[in-house]
N, C-alpha and C positions, 0 to 999 in steps of 0.2 A: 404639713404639721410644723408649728414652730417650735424651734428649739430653744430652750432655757437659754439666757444670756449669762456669760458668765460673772460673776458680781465687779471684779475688776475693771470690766471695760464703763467707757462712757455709756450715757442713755441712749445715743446716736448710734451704739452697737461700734464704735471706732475703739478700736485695740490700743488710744493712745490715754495715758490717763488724763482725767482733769487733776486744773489744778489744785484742789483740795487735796486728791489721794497725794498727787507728786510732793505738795511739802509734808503732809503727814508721813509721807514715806523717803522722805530724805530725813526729817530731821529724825527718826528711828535710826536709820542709815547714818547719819553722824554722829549719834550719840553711841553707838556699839563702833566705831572705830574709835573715837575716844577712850570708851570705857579698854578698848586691846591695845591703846596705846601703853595704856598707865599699867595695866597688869604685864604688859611684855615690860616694863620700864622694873617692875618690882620681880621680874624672871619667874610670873607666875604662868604661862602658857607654855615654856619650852621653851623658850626663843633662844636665837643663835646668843652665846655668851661672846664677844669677839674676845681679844688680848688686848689689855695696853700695852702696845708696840712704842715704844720714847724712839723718834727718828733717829733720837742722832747715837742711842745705846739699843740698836735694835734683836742683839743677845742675850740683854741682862735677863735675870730667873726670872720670871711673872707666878704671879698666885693662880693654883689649881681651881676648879671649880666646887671641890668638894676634898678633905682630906686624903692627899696621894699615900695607898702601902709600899709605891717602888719607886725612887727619885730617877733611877737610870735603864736603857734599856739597854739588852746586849740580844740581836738576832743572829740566831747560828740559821744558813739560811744552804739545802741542800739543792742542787740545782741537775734535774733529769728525773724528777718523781721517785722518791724511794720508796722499793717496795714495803710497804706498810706489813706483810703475809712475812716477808722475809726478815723481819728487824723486832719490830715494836707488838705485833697484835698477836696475840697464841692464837692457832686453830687447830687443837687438837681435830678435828675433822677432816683437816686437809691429808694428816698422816695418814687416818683412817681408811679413809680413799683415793689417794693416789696413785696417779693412774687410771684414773676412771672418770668416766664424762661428767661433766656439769652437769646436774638437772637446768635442766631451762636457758643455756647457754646461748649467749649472743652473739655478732658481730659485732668487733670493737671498733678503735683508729685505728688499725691495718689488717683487720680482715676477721675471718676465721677463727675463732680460738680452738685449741687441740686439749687434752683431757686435763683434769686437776692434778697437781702438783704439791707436793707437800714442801716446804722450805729449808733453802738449801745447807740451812743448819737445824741443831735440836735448839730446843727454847729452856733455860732453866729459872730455877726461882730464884732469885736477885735480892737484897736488901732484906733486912728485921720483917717486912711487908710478904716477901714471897713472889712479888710480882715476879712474873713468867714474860722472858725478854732473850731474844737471839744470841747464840752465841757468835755470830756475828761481829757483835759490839758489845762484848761484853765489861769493856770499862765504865762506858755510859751507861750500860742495863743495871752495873752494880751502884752507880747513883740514882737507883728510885723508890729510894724513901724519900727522896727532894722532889721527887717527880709528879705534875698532875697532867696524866696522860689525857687527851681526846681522840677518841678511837671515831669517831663518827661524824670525821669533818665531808664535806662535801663542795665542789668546786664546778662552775661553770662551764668550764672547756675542760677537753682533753688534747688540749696542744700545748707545747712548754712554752713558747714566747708570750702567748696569752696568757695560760697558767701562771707564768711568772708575773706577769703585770698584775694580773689578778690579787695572786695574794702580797704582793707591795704595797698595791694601790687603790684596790677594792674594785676596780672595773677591768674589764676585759678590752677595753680600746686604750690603745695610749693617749696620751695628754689629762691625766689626772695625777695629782699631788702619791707620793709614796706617806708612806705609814711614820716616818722619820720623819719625814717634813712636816707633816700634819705635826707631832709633836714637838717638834722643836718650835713651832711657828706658834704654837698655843704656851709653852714654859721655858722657849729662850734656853743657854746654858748658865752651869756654875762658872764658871770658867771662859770668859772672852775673851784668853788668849789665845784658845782654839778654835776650829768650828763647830759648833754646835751637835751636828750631824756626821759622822764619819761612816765612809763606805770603805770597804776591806777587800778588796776581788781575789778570788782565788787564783795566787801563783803565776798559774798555768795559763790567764786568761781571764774575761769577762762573761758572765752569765751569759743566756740567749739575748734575754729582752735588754740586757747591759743597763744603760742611764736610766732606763724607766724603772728601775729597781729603785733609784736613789733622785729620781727625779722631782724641779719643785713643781712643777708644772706652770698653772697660773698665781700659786703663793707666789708672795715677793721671793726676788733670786736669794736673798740672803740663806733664805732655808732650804736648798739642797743639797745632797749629802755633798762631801768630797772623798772623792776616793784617794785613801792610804796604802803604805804596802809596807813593809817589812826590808822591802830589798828593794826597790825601787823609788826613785827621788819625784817629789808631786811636780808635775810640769808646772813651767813657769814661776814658779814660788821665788827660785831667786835667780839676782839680775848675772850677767858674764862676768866672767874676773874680772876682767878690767874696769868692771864698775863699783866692783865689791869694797870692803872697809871705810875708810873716812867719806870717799865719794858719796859712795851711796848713803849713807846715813847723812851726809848735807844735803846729798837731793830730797831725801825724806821728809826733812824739817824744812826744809824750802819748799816744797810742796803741802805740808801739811799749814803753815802759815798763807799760802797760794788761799788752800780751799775753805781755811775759815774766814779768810776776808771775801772770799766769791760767796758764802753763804751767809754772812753780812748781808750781802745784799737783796738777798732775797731768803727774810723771814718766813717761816713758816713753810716752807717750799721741803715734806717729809722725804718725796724719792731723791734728792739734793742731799740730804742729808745723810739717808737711809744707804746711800753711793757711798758719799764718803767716809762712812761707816765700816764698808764694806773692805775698804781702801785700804784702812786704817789696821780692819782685823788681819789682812794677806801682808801690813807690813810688820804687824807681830809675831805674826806665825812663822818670819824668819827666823826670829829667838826662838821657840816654843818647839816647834817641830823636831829640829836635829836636836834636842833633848829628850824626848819622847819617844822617838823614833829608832835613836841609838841603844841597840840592844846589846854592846859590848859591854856596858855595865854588870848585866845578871849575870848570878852566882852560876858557876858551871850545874850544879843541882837544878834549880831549876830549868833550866838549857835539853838537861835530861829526861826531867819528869815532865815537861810536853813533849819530846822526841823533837826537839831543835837541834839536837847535836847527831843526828842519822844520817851517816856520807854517804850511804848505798842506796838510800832512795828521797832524792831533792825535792820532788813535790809534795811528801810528806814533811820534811824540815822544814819548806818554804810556806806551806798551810801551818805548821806548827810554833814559827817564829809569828806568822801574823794572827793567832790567839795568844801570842804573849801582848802584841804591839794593842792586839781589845784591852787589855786587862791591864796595862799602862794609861789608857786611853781611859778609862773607865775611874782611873784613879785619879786622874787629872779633872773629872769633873764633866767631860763631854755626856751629854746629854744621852745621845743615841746612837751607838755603834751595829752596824751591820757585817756581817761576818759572811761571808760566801765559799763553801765548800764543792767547789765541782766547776768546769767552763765547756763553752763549745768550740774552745780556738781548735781542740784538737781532734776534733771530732763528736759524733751521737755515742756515748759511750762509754768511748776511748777517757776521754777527760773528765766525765759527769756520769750520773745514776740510768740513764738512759738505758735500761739492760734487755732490749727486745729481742738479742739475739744470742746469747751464750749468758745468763744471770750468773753461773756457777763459775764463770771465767772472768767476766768482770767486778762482781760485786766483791771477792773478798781484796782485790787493791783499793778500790774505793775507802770502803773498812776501816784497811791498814791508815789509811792518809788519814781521815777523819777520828777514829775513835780515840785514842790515847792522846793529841794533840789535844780536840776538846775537852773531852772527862777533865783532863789537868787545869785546863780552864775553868772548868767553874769549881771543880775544887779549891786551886787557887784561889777562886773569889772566894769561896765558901771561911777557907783560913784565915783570911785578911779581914773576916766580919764585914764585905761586903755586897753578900751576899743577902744579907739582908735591907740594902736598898737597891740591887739591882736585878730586875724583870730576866729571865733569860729565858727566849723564845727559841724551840726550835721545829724548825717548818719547812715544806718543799711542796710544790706545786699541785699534785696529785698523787696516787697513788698507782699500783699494777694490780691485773688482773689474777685470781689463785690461779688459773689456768695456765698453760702454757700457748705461745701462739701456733697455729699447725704451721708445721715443717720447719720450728725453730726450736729454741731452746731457751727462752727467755720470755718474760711476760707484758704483753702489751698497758698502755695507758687505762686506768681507771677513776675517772673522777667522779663516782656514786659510792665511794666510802675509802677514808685512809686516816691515817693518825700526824697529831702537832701536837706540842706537849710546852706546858710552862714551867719553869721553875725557878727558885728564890724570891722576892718581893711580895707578901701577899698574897701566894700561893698556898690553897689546899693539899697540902701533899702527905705521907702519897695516898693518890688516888688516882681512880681510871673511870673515866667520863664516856658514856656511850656505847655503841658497839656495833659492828657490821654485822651480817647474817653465818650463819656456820662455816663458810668457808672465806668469807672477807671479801666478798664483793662489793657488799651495799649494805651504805649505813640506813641501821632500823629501829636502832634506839638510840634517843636524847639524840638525833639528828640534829647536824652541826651545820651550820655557814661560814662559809669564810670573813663574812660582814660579823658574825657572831665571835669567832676570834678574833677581830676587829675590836668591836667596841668592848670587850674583855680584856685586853692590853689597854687600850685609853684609859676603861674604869681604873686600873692596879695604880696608871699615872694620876689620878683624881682628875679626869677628864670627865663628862656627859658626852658619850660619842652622836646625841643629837643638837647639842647645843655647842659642839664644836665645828664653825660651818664658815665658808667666805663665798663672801657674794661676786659673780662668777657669769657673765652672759645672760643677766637677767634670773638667774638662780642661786640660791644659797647650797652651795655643795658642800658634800662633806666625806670626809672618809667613806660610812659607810651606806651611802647615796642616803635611798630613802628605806633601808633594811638592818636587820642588825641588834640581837636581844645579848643582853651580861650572862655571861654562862656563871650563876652565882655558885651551883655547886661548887664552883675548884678555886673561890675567894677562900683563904684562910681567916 
């Protein structure tokens, strides 16, 4: 029997076209690239928006893509998964039955889970709002009428060096761009005599995943964070004494007349420029920094009111001086400050939220270290009226199990429902977005992504988290890959 030919091929039954269909079907074919040329030119498909990056001012502010509600970000960034059951989500269910088995109970990351647990503090109502929040941390609970909680975030891994890359940087491998650099790289700072991007590491130590927190990845180097401290002087920033005063500032200006006659020579040449730019900002930052940095200025009051002045317990002063040094930092104009609450120099635990094995013993130091140092922070923003342009993020990896682990005393990792919360710039507050199931295992409503909290901070920046993207291996990448919706309910 013969079979219908299909109208495509040639009469010879050959799969190759003639050439009638071939130009009929090219110049179709170049007129609809054409036509996606002119419409990506007028940013009517989505297309990536890049920045004008000026080589040789590769800091200066750049224009948002659409009206920004928050010009600065501040991440309070907790490092060991905080219990979400323990802090932030009421389950009255958990009191209910505690001590008694999960219905339908899993094996987690480390094994076995043993019965439900109810949290290791009461939860009361907080703020004009009522919101019901641990006593735990009840300085930050008592700021949420500022607060638009996400109960129903959900995360990739349940391991924190991932988890942490994760929520930085929206992938769970390293070598992609952090969430600070993606912003700094698309609106530059106010301020080019700092950097752009500042990272803050806790005291005690650096997170798990450490640089991929503040990593630029394949963005230009300009836009990686740098990390800051409080009590610690930034490596390499300045030259030995014996080079210091008049020397060094001759070598400077000798140098600095060096590299604009070497860039003479070769116009147009932006990583040349883009360098000595670079150059230029780490010889500013000599002025800039020990004025910033130096916190013997503040009133003893304030010293107080974050608990920087506590001699009985250092890693709380020493996490509480560096939410002063955000919020100096914040006022100077820096674009993106990242703030890190917890390390693993000192252990799974011991130094961070990590609480698989005794939650009741470690989580109220934790607590102590965190809760009165922040709350003061953003309050402080809050008095200084700048809190109305700056974002304040606060986030950690994943969440714990309601359960306890068997034959422990602490709850293992959960990354199928935990809580991140925004407040100030453009924030619906308060309100509480989402929710995990009766006991906080798993988010089941207005289910969240971490790409979703992602492109919900870009937006508040007047960023389009799909048209903020750089081309990358053959790819335009972006923050939040190829995923990632505006959680509009908690825009104010």
């Amino acid at each position: 029997m013969m079979l219908p030919q299909p109208e495509n091929l040639s009469p010879a039954g050959s799969s190759l076209l003639n050439r009638r269909d071939f130009l009929r079907r090219s110049g179709t074919a170049f007129g609809g690239m054409a036509l996606a040329g002119l419409l990506a030119d007028d940013h009517l498909l989505g297309s990536p928006i890049r920045p004008e990056i000026h080589p040789d001012r590769p800091f200066s502010a750049r224009k948002t893509h659409f009206p920004a509600r928050a010009k600065q970000v501040l991440v309070i960034y907790c490092t060991g998964a905080v219990s979400h059951v323990d802090t932030w989500e009421h389950k009255p269910e958990l009191f209910r039955r505690h001590d008694t088995p999960m219905p339908g109970a899993i094996n987690t990351f480390q094994g076995e889970n043993g019965n439900l647990i109810k949290p290791i503090r009461d939860f009361k109502a907080r703020g004009t709002c009522g919101k019901m929040t641990s006593d735990l941390l009840p300085e930050l609970g008592s700021l949420a009428d500022d607060i638009a909680f996400i109960h129903s975030l959900t995360s990739k891994t349940n391991t924190h060096g991932p988890g942490e890359t994760f929520m930085s940087t929206g992938f769970i491998l390293e070598g992609f761009p952090s969430m600070g650099a993606w912003s700094t790289y698309a609106l530059g700072t106010e301020n080019e005599d700092l950097p752009a991007f500042v990272s803050i590491p806790d005291p005690r130590g650096n997170p798990q995943a450490s640089i991929n927190n503040w990593s630029n990845a394949f963005l230009p180097a300009q836009f990686q964070g740098t990390p800051f401290s409080a009590s610690k002087k930034i490596r390499h920033l300045f030259p030995p004494d014996k080079f210091a005063g008049k020397t060094d500032s001759d070598g400077r200006d000798l140098l600095k007349r060096i590299n604009e006659r070497h860039l003479q020579k070769y116009p147009g040449d932006s990583e040349l420029a883009a360098r000595i730019a670079g150059y230029e900002l780490a010889a500013r930052m000599q002025m800039s920094i020990p004025e910033v940095t130096d916190l013997s200025k503040e009133p003893a009051s304030i010293l107080k009111e974050y608990g920087a002045d506590d001699t009985k317990n250092k890693d709380r002063a020493g996490f509480a001086r560096n939410c002063i040094l955000a919020r100096r930092l914040l006022e100077k104009g820096v674009r993106f400050v990242q703030l890190f609450n917890g390390s693993y120099a000192m252990g799974e635990g011991v130094g961070n939220w990590d609480g698989h094995k005794s939650i009741e013993a470690q989580y109220p130091g934790h607590a102590h270290i965190l809760d009165q140092p922040a709350a003061a922070l953003i309050r402080d923003l809050k008095t200084r009226g700048m809190l109305d342009d700056v974002l304040v993020v606060w986030c950690t990896e994943f969440g714990r199990m309601p359960t306890f682990q068997k034959g422990a005393s602490g709850r293992d990792h959960n990354p199928a429902g935990f809580t991140g919360w925004l407040a100030g710039a453009g924030v619906n507050a308060p309100y509480s977005h989402g929710a995990t199931d009766a006991f906080g295992w798993k988010a089941e409503q207005d289910i969240a992504t971490v790409h979703d909290f992602h492109a919900t901070i870009l937006h508040l920046l007047g960023l389009d988290h799909e048209r903020l993207s750089y081309y990358h291996n053959g790819i335009n990448r972006r923050l939040t890959d190829v995923h990632g919706h505006v959680i509009k309910e908690i825009l104010a």
